[in-house]
C-alpha positions as CSV (number, residue, x, y, z in Angstrom):
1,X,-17.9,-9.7,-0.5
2,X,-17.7,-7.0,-2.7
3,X,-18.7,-3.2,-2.6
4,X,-20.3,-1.3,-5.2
5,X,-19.6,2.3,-5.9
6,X,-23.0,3.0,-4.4
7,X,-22.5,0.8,-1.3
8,X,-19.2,2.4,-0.4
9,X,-20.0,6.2,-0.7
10,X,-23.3,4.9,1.5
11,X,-21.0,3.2,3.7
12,X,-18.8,6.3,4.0
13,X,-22.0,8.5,5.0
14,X,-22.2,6.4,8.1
15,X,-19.0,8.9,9.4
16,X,-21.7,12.3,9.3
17,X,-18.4,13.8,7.2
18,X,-15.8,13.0,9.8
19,X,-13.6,10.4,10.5
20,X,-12.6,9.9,14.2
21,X,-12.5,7.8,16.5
22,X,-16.3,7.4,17.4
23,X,-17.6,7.6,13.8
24,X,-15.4,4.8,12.7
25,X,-16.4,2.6,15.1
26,X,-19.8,3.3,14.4
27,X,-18.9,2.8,10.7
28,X,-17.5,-0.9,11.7
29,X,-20.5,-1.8,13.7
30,X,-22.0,-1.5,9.7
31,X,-19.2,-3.3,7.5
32,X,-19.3,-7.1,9.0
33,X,-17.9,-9.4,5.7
34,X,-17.3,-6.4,4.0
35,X,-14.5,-4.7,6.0
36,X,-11.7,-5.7,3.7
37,X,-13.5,-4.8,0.4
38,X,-14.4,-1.4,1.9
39,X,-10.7,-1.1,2.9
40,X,-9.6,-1.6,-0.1
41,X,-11.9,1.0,-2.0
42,X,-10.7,3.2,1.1
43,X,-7.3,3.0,-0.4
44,X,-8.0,3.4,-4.1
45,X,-9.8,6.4,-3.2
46,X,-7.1,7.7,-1.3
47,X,-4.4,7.2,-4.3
48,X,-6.8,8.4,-6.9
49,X,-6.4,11.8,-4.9
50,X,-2.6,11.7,-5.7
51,X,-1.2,13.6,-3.1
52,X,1.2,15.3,-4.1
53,X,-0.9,17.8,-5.7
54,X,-1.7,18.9,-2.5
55,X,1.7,19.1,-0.5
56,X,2.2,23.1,-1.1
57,X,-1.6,24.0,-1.2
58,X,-2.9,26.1,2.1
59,X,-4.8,24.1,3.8
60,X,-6.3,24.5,7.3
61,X,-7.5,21.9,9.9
62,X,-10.1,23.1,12.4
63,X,-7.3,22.0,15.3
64,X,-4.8,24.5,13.9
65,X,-4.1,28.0,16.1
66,X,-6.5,31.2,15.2
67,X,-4.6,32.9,12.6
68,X,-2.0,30.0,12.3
69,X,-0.3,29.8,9.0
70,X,-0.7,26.0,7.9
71,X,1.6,23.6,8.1
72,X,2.4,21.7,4.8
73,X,0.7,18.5,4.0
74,X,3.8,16.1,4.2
75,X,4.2,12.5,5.6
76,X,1.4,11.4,8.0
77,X,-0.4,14.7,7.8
78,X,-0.5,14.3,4.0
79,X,-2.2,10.8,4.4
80,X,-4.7,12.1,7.2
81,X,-5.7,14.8,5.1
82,X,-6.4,12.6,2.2
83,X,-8.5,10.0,4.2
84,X,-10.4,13.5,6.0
85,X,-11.7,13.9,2.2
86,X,-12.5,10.3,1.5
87,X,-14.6,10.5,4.6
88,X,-15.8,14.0,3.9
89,X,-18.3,12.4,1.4
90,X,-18.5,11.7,-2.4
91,X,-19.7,15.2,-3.7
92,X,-16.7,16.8,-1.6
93,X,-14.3,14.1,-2.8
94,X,-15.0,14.0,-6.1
95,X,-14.7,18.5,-6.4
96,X,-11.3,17.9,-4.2
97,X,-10.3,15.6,-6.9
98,X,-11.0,17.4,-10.0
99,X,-9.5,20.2,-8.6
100,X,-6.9,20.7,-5.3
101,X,-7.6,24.1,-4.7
102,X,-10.7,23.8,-3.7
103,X,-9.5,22.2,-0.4
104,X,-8.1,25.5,0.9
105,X,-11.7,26.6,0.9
106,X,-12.4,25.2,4.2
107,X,-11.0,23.6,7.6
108,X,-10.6,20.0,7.8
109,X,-10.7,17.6,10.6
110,X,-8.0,15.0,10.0
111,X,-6.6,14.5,13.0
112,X,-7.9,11.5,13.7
113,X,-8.7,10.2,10.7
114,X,-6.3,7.5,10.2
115,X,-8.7,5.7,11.8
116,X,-10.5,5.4,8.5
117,X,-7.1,3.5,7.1
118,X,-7.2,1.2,9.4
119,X,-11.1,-0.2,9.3
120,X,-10.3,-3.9,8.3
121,X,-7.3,-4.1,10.3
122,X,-9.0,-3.5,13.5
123,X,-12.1,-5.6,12.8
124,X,-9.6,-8.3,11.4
125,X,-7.9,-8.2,15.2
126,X,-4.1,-8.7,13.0
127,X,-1.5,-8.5,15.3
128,X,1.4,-10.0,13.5
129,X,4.0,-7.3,13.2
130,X,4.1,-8.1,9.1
131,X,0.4,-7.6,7.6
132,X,-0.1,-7.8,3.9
133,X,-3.0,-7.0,2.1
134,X,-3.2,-8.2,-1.9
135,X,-6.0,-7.3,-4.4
136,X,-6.1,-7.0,-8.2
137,X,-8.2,-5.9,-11.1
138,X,-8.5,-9.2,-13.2
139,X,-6.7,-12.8,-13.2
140,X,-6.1,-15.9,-11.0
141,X,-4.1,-13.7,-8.8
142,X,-5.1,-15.8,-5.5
143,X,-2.4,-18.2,-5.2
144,X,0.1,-15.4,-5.0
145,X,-1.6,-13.4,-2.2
146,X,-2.1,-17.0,-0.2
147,X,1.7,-17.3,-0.6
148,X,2.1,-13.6,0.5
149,X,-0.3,-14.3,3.4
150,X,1.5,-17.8,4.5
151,X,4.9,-15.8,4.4
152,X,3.7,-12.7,6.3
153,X,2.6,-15.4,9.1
154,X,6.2,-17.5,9.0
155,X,7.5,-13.8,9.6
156,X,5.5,-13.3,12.2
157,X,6.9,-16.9,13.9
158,X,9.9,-16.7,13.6
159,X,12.4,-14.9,16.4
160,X,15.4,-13.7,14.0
161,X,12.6,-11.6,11.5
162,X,11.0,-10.4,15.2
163,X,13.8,-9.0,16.1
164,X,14.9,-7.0,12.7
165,X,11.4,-5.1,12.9
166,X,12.1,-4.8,16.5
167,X,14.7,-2.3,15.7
168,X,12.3,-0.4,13.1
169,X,10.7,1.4,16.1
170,X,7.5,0.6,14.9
171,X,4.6,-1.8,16.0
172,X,3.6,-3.2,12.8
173,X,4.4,-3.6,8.6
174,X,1.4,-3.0,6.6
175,X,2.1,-4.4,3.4
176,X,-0.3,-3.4,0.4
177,X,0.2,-5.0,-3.2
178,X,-2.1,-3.8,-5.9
179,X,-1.9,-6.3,-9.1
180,X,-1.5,-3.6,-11.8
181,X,0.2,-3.1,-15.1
182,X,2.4,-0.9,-12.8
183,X,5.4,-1.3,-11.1
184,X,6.0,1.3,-8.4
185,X,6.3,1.7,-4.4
186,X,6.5,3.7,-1.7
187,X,7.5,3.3,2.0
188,X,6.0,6.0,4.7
189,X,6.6,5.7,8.2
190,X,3.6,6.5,10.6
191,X,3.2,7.5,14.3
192,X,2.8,3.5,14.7
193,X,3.4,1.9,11.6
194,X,5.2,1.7,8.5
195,X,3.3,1.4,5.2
196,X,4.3,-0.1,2.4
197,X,2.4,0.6,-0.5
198,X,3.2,-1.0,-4.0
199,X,2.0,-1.7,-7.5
200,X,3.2,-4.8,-9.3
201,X,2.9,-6.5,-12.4
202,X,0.0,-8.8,-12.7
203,X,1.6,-10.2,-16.4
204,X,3.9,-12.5,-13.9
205,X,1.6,-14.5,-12.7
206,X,-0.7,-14.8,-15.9
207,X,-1.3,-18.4,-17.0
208,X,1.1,-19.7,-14.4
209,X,1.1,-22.6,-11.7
210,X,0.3,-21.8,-8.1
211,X,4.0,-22.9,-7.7
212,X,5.6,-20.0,-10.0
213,X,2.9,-17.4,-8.2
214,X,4.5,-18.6,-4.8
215,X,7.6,-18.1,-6.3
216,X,6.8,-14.4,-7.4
217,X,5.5,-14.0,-3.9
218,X,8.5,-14.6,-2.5
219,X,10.7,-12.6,-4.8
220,X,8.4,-9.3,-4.1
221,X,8.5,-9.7,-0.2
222,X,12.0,-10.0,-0.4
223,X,12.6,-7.1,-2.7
224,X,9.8,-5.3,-0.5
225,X,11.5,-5.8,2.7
226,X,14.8,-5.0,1.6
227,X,13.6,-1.9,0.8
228,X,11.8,-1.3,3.8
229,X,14.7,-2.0,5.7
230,X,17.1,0.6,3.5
231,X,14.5,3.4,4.1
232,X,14.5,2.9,7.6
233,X,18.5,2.4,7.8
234,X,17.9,-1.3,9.1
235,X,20.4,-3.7,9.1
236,X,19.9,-6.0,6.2
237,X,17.1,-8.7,6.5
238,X,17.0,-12.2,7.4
239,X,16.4,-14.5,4.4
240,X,12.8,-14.7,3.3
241,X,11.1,-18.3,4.2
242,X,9.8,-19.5,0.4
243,X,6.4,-21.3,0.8
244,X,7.0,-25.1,1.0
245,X,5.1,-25.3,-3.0
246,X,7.4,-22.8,-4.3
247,X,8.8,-23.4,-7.5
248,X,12.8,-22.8,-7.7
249,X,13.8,-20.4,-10.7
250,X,15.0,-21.9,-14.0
251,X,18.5,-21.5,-14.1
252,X,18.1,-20.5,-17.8
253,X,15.8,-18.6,-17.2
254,X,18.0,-16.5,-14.3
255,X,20.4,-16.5,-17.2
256,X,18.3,-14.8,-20.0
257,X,17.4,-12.4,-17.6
258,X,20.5,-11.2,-16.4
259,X,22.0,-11.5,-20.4
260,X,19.0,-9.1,-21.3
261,X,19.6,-6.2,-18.4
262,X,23.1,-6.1,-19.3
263,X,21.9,-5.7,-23.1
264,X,19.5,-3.2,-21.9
265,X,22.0,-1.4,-20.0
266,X,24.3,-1.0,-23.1
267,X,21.5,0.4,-24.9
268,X,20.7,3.0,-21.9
269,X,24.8,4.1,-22.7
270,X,23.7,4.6,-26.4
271,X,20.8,6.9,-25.9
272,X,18.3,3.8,-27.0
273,X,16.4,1.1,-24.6
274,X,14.7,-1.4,-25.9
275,X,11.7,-2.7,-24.4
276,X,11.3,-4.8,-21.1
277,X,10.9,-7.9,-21.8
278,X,8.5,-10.2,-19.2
279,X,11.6,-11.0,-16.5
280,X,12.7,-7.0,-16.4
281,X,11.1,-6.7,-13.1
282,X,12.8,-4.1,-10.6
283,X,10.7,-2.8,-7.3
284,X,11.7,0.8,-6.8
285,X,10.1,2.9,-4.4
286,X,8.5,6.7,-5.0
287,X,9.9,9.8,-3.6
């Protein structure tokens, strides 16, 4: 069910400004069928802050020491922070937004805040260690986030992918994929979790079968995990279970790719690159 702009700033008034424990719950006593649309606006709003604008600003939370010079907004605290302002209200947000300094104006309560990222997941009851969440702007994008869904669940099953995470010292995977023109990530360890947050090329699965898109699926969890597993220091990851309607990749296809990256990479060496073509597709993750 989906949220209007209106809806979710209402929604988020349900908090009284703060986001904690008791006004969360309060907050999904409101949502019902709407928790996972809300959750995702939650999110957008929290990358449309871009954080990193704030990591060397001042700014104080009310839980910090009289007199206390503030600690810098890195990692979790970063993330609390940036939820504190989504739940601070749409006039605060939106002045926070166009401009970071006004943040250090006042104290902010973001210590337990997280609570706010993590709305549909505790109305949703997921307790699968691996837990994906897929949305995009525009497209038949649905057969690729059932595939990402049906593999997150085979993960979940099966005892030699149980045990990799089990070394991650973490309960749970949260897996976001935003369908974008995009192609970015970032992996951020939390007090309980591990979040994965990436932005992938919707033109893949454009005018293509439910078999390719399960395909794609497969390719990007793989990718995804790997990665995960490298910024964790994991040992490397069991193979990924393809869905059973997966479609296998065109040997000449495999071929054209790999012929153009190694075209592209002489071009790199002579100062010129020419432009990716549709199978130039590399996950990398964000500092």
């Amino acid at each position: 069910m989906s949220v209007t702009d209106e809806e979710f700033w209402a929604l988020v008034g349900e908090l009284g400004g703060v986001a904690d424990e008791r006004s969360v719950a309060r907050l999904r006593d409101r949502l019902g069928d709407r928790a996972e649309e809300f959750q995702l606006r939650v999110d957008a709003a929290v990358r449309e802050l871009d954080g990193g604008r704030f990591e060397k600003l001042p700014v104080r939370d009310v839980c910090d020491p009289a007199g206390a010079e503030p600690l810098p907004l890195l990692g979790d605290a970063l993330h609390s922070f940036l939820l504190a302002v989504v739940a601070a209200g749409p006039e605060v947000y939106h002045a926070v937004r166009a401009d970071p300094a006004v943040a250090t104006a006042r104290s902010w309560s973001s210590g337990e805040a997280e609570h706010l990222g993590r709305v549909h997941e505790e109305i949703s009851g997921s307790d699968g260690w691996c837990r994906p969440l897929v949305f995009g702007g525009g497209g038949d994008w649905q057969p690729y986030a059932d595939a990402v869904h049906d593999i997150a669940e085979e993960l979940d099953r099966r005892e030699d992918w149980r045990a990799w995470w089990a070394t991650a010292g973490r309960e749970w995977l949260e897996v976001i994929i935003e369908l974008t023109d995009e192609d970015t990530g970032t992996v951020r360890r939390g007090g309980r979790a591990v979040r994965a947050d990436f932005r992938l090329p919707m033109q893949r699965l454009r005018h293509r079968s439910p078999g390719v898109a399960a395909r794609v699926a497969a390719e990007d969890l793989t990718r995804i995990l790997t990665l995960v597993g490298e910024r964790l220091k994991l040992a490397d990851p069991p193979p990924v279970p393809w869905p059973a309607n997966a479609e296998p990749l065109d040997p000449r296809s495999a071929e054209r790719a790999a012929r153009l990256e190694e075209l592209r990479g002489r071009h790199r060496q002579g100062g010129v690159v020419p432009p990716a073509g549709p199978n130039a597709h590399t996950v990398r993750a964000g500092q």
